[in-house]
Steps between C-alpha positions, in 0.01 A plus 500: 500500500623296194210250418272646749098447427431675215833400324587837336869456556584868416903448472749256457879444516699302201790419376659487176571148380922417572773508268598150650117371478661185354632402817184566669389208768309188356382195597093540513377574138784569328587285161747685373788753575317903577519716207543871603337644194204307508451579810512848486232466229292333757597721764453833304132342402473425846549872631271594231220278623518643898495903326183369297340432808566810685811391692768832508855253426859583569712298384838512612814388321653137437749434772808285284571283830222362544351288240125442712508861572179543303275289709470832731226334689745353717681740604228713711158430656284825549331517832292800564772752387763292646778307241642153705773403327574118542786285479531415135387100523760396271859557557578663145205765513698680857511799357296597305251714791771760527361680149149438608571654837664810323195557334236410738618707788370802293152406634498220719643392846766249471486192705811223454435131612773412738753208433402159464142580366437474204231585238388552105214787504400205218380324740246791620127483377291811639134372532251784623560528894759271500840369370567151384870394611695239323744311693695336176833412368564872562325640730571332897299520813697762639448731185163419523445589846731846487209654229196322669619754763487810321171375307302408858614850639320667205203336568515213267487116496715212436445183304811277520541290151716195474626517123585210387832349323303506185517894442740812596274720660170529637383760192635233296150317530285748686346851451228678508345691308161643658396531885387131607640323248858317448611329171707200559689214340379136519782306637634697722295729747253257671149608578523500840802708495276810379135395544463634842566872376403521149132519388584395131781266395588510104681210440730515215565121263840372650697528193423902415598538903723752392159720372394499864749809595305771354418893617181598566324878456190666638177372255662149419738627330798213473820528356636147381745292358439400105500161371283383756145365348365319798548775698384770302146309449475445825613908605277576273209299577540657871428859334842605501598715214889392390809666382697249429918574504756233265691395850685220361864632479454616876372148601826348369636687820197390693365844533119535475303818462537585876849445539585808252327780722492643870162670511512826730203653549 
């Protein structure tokens, strides 16, 4: 189960950064037009930061067509062996599952979301016995609903998040990186939205929000965005022990660390 208690995250999917990154999606962070060799310095430093940590990677290739195609996280949400495969939540990602499918079916059920719902696997956090649902810009009610289905079957719970207009996806400003705890971005999440399920809440300084997406490992081990000084005080002072990863080429797509990864097993 990818992000299951002890965090050990054994293997992940990626994919390699487009040959039409520059006409990658953005509207969040982005300040200036996606540079596809920058980011596959970030992204090849990235894939070298999961391996570090034990995670088994394969990384499959860059799909011309589809300029987002990197942010894999999307495009899949693992439940208990099972791949559901939404309804891309924005019109020029449809697509883009049919690769992911290929490759997935060599070990996992495949589950498609019927028409009309609609869902980023961006908007999926998996905390301990539970997963946190965003319903966003990108993800609707009736996506949301369709894998709450799957994920109650299996024996898990459901926390419903409203994401606000302020960010893409749910990972955008949430994660977690050890059992009990969630990280989160001041001015956005609310307390209430979270406090009722998580026994520590890390908030992260409004305007290094985008720090707050960040992958945790067994033994606080954190993998994190650089740049970020705030946060990495803050990580650190919590007893995490950082890798930090140069994400800012990605961001100008408004990828985080998250979005560039389906975590299998």
């Amino acid at each position: 189960m990818p992000g299951a208690y002890d965090r050990s995250r054994k293997s992940a999917v990626v994919r390699s950064i487009s040959s039409n990154f520059s006409k990658a999606l953005s509207s969040y962070f982005g300040t200036k037009t996606p540079n596809q060799e920058e980011a596959k310095g970030s992204h090849n430093a990235y894939v070298t930061a999961l391996r570090a940590h034990g995670t088994e990677v394969t990384v499959l290739p860059e799909l011309s067509a589809f300029p987002d195609s990197c942010f894999v996280e999307d495009t899949a949400v693992m439940v208990d062996g099972k791949a559901i495969i939404p309804n891309m939540g924005h019109p020029s990602r449809e697509g883009e599952q049919q690769a992911v499918m290929d490759h997935m079916s060599n070990f996992a059920e495949i589950i498609r979301m019927p028409k009309g719902a609609k869902l980023d696997g961006g908007d999926i956090v998996f905390f301990d016995d539970r997963y946190l649902v965003g319903i966003s810009t990108r993800t609707n009610k009736e996506g949301a609903d369709f894998l709450s289905n799957f994920i109650k079957e299996d024996g898990y719970d459901v926390e419903l998040i409203n994401v606000p207009e302020t960010t893409l996806h749910l990972t955008t400003v949430c994660s977690s990186p050890r059992e009990g705890t969630i990280i989160a971005a001041e001015g956005h999440l609310k307390e209430n939205q979270i406090s009722h399920f998580a026994e520590e809440i890390i908030w992260i300084p409004n305007n290094e929000s985008y720090a707050s997406n960040t992958i945790g490992y067994s033994n606080d081990r954190l993998i994190v965005a650089g740049g970020f000084p705030k946060t990495k005080n803050i990580l650190q002072n919590e007893g995490f022990r950082l890798m930090s990863v140069d994400m800012e080429p990605i961001m100008q797509a408004d990828g985080s660390l998250t979005c560039l990864s389906v975590f299998t097993s």
